[in-house]
C-alpha positions in Angstrom: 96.3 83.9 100.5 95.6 81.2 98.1 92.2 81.2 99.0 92.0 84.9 98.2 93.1 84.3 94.8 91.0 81.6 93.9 88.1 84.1 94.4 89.9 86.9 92.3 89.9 89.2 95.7 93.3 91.2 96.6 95.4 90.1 98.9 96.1 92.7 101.2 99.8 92.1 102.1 100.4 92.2 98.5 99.1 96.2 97.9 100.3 97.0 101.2 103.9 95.9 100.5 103.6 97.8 96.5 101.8 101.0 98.4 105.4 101.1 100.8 107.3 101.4 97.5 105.2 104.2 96.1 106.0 106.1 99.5 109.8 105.3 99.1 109.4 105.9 95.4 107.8 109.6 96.4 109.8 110.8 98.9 113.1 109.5 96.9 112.3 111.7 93.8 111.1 114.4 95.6 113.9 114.7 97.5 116.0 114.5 94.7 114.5 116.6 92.3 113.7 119.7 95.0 116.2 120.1 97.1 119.4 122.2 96.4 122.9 121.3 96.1 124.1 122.7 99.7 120.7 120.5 101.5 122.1 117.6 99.7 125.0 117.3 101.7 122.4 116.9 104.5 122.0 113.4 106.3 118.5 113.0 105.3 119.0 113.4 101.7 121.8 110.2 102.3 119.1 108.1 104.3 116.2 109.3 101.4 118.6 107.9 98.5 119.4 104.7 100.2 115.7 104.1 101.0 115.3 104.8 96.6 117.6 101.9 96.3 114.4 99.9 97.4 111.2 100.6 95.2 112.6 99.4 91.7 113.1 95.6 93.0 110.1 96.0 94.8 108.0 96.8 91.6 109.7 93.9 89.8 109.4 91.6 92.4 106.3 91.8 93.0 105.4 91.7 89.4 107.0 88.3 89.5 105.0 87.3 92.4 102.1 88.6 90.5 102.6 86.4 87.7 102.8 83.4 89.5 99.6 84.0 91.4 97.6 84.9 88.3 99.1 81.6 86.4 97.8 79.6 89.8 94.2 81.2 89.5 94.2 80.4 85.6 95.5 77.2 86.4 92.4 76.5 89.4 89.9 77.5 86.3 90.9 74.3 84.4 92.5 77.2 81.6 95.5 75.4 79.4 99.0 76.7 79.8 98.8 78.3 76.3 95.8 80.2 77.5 97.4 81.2 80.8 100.8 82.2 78.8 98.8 84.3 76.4 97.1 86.3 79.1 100.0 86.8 81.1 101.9 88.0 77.8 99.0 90.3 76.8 99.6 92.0 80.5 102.9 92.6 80.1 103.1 93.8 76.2 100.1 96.2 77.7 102.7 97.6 80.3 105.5 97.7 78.2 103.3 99.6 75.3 102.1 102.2 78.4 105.6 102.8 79.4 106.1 103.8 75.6 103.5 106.1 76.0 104.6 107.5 79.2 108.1 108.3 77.4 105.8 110.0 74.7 104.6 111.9 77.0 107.3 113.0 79.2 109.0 113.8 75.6 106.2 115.9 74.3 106.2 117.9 78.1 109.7 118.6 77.7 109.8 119.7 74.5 111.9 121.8 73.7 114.3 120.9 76.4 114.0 117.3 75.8 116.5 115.2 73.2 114.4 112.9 71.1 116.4 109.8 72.3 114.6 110.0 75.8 111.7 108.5 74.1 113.9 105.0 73.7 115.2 105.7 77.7 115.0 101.9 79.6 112.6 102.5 82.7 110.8 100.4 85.0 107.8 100.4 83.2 109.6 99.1 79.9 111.4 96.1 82.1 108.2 94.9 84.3 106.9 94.9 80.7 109.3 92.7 78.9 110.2 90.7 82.5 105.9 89.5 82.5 106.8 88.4 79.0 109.6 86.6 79.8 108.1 85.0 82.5 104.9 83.7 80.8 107.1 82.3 78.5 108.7 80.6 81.2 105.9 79.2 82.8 104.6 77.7 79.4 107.7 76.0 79.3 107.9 74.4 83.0 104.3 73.6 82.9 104.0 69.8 83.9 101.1 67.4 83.9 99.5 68.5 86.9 99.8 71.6 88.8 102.0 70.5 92.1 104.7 69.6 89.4 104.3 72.9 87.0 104.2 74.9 90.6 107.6 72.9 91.4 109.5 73.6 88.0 108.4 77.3 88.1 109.6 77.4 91.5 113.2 75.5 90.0 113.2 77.6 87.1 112.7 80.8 88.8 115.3 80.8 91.3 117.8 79.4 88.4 116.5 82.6 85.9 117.1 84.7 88.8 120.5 83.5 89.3 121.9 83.0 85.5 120.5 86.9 85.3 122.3 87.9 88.0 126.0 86.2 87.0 125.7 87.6 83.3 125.2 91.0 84.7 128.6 92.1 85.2 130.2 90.6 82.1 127.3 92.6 80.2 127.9 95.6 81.7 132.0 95.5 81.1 134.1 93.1 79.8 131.9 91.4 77.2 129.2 94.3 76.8 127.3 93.5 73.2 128.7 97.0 71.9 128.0 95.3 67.7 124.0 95.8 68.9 122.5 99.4 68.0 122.6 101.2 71.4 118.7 101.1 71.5 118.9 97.3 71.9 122.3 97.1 73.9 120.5 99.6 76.4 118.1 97.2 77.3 120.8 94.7 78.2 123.2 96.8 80.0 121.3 100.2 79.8 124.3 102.1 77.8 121.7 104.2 76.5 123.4 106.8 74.3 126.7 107.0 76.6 129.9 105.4 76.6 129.2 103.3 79.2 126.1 101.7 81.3 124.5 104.3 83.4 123.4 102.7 87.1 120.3 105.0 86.7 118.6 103.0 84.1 116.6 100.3 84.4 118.3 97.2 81.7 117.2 93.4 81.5 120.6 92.2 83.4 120.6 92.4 86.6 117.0 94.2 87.5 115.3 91.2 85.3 116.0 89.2 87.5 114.0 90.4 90.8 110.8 89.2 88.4 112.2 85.3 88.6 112.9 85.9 92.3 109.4 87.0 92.8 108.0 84.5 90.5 109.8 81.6 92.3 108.7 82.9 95.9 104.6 83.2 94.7 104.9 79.2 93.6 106.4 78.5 96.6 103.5 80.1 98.6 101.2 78.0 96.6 102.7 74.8 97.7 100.4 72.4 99.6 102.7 73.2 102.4 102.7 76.8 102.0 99.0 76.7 101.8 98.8 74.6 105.4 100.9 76.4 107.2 101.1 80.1 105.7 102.2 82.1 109.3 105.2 79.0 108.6 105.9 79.6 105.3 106.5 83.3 105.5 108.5 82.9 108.9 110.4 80.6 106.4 110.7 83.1 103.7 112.0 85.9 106.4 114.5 83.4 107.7 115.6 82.7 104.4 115.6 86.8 103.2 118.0 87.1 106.7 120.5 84.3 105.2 120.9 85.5 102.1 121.8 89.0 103.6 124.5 87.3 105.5 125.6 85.5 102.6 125.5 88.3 100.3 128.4 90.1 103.2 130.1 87.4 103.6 130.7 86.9 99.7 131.3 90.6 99.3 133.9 90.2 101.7 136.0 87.0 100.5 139.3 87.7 98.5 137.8 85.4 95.6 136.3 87.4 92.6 135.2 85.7 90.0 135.2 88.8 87.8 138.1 91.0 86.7 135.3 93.9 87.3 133.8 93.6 90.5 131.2 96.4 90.9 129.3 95.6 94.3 126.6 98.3 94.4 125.5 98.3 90.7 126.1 95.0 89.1 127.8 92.4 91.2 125.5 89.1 92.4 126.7 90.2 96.0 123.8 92.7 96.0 121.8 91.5 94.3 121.4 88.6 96.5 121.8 91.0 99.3 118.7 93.2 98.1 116.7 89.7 97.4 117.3 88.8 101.3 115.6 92.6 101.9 112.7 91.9 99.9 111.8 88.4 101.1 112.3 90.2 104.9 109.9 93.0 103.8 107.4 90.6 102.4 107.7 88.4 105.9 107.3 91.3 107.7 104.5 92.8 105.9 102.6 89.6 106.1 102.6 89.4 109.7 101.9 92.9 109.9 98.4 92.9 107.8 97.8 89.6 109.7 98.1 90.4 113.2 99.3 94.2 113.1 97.2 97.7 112.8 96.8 97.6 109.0 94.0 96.2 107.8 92.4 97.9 111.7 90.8 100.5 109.1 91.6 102.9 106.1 95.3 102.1 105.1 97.0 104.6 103.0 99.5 102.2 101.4 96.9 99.7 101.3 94.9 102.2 99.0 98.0 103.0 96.9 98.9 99.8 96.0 96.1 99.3 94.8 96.6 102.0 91.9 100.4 101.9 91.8 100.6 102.2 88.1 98.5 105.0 88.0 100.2 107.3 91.2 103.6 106.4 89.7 102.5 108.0 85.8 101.0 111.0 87.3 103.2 111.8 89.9 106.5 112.1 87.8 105.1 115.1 86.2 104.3 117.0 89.5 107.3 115.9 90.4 110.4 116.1 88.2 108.1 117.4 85.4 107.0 121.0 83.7 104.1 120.8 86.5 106.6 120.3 89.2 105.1 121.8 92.0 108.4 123.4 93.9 111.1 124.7 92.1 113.7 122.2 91.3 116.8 122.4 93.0 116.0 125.4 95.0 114.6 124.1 98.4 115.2 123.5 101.5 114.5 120.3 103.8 111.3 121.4 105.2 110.1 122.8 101.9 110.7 119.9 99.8 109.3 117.8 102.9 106.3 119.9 102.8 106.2 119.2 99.0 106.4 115.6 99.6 103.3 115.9 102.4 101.5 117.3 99.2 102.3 114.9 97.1 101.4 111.6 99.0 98.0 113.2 99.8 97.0 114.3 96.6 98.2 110.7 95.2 96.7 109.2 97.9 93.0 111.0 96.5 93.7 110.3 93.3 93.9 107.2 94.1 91.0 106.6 96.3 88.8 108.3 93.4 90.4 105.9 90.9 89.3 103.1 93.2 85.7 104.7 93.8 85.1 105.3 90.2 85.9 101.4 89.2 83.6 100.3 92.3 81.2 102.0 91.2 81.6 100.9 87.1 81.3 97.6 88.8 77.8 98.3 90.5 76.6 99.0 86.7 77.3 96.2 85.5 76.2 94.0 87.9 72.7 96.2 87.9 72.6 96.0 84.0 73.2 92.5 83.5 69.8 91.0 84.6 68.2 93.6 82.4 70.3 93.1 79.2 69.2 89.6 79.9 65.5 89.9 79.9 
């Protein structure tokens, strides 16, 4: 893998693993948003929403990972950490700016339904936004006199962000919530939005922030001369270690200690999320091995292709989906029509996405073929 990024290609395992959370991502919202009250009761619609617990720390996580490989690739071009931590920041103010845009437009689509203070809703785009900030700031900051000891304090500094994220999270959300701080602000830490109380829905800084420094710690650690030896090893490793945590997580959840007066395990407690980190590293094992030595890369892979253009699937399909253009009526469905819905949807995405990649391919192929004319 490192040897991919060196040479700026794509590592496959990477956009396979983001493609499987656009297909949970799709068939969790279209289940949600089509079908009606009475086919909710229905044991698919309980598998569907667990499966939606997954895309979210997927998204961040491997935004994390993401940061880490890009910093490595800067860092192999002999660029200074100043220049890497720009770049990185420029990425993430870029994502955080479309995701005000995307709230711009999913307020001007809804108008007149719509109350203006959607347009300051936390989402995923606004946290992988601010978390790439956060983390280029942080890899300025570890950034040692070579790179085996930068890659080491990133790896360190990750996995204690992660962790310090994850034990302010319930505090935040309860007993010492920063209520002083104009609810567009506090929303971002807690994501109180404009209710009483913090709504598990949203998307806030504490504890979803933290799935970034995960990610960021586990792409250093890939990077390690070790890593780099023995990758089948190192991702074995990582499995292993996403299994442990799992077991941890239970047997934490499960001890009469609590170390908070408000202990909350599916939304904010550091049970989960330690639980849901030990699923992550697990999927990313497993993916590995599967692009490696599985069907995957045999041919054309769908989730392969989507990951490629996750941003892109994950704006447009919102609208066709929960949106004025929704293709089914909301609420009014059955299972088979909202699953025939949901066919629709992953193909058409799964187009548009293939054209999206064509088009740049092919924006490439000018350049290249006007270059050594523009330089005669």
């Amino acid at each position: 893998m490192a040897d991919e990024i060196q040479r700026g290609r794509r590592i496959a395992h990477i956009d396979w693993m983001r493609g499987l959370a656009c297909l949970l991502m799709f068939q969790t919202h279209c289940y949600n948003s089509w079908l009606s009250p009475q086919a909710k009761k229905s044991a698919l619609y309980g598998w569907s929403q667990l499966g939606g617990t997954l895309p979210a720390p997927l998204f961040i996580f491997l935004a994390g990972l993401s940061v880490a490989l890009v910093t490595e690739r800067l860092r192999g071009k002999g660029l200074d950490r100043g220049a890497i931590a720009r770049q990185c920041m420029l990425r993430g103010g870029e994502i955080f700016g479309l995701a005000i845009l995307f709230r711009v437009q999913e307020y001007a689509l809804g108008i007149p339904y719509a109350p203006w203070t959607d347009l300051l809703r936390v989402d995923v785009l606004n946290i992988l936004g601010v978390s790439m900030v956060l983390l280029a700031a942080l890899c300025w900051l570890t950034a040692g006199n070579g790179t085996a000891e930068s890659r080491a304090r990133g790896i360190w500094a990750g996995l204690a962000g992660a962790a310090v994220i994850a034990m302010l999270a319930p505090p935040l959300w309860t007993t010492h919530r920063l209520s002083f701080l104009p609810w567009p602000l506090e929303s971002y830490l807690n994501g109180v939005h404009t209710f009483n109380e913090p709504q598990p829905w949203l998307f806030p800084l504490f504890p979803w922030c933290a799935f970034a420094f995960a990610g960021l710690a586990t792409g250093f650690f890939l990077f390690t001369d070790w890593a780099r030896r023995r990758a089948a090893a190192a991702y074995a490793g990582i499995g292993a270690a996403g299994v442990a945590a799992a077991f941890v997580s239970q047997i934490l959840d499960g001890s009469p200690f609590r170390l908070y007066r408000i202990y909350d395990y599916w939304h904010t407690s550091p049970n989960f999320f330690l639980m849901r980190c030990g699923i992550l590293l697990a999927i990313l094992a497993l993916v590995y091995a599967w692009c490696r030595w599985g069907w995957a890369r045999s041919g054309f892979s769908p989730l392969i292709q989507l990951g490629q253009t996750s941003l892109l699937v994950y704006w447009v399909h919102i609208e066709f989906v929960y949106g004025r253009f929704s293709i089914l009526p909301k609420g009014q469905c059955g299972v088979w029509t909202a699953t025939a819905g949901l066919a629709a949807i992953f193909l058409a995405m799964l187009a548009l996405s293939a054209l999206r990649t064509r088009w740049k391919q092919k924006k490439a192929i000018v350049s290249l073929t006007a270059a050594p004319s523009e330089a005669k």
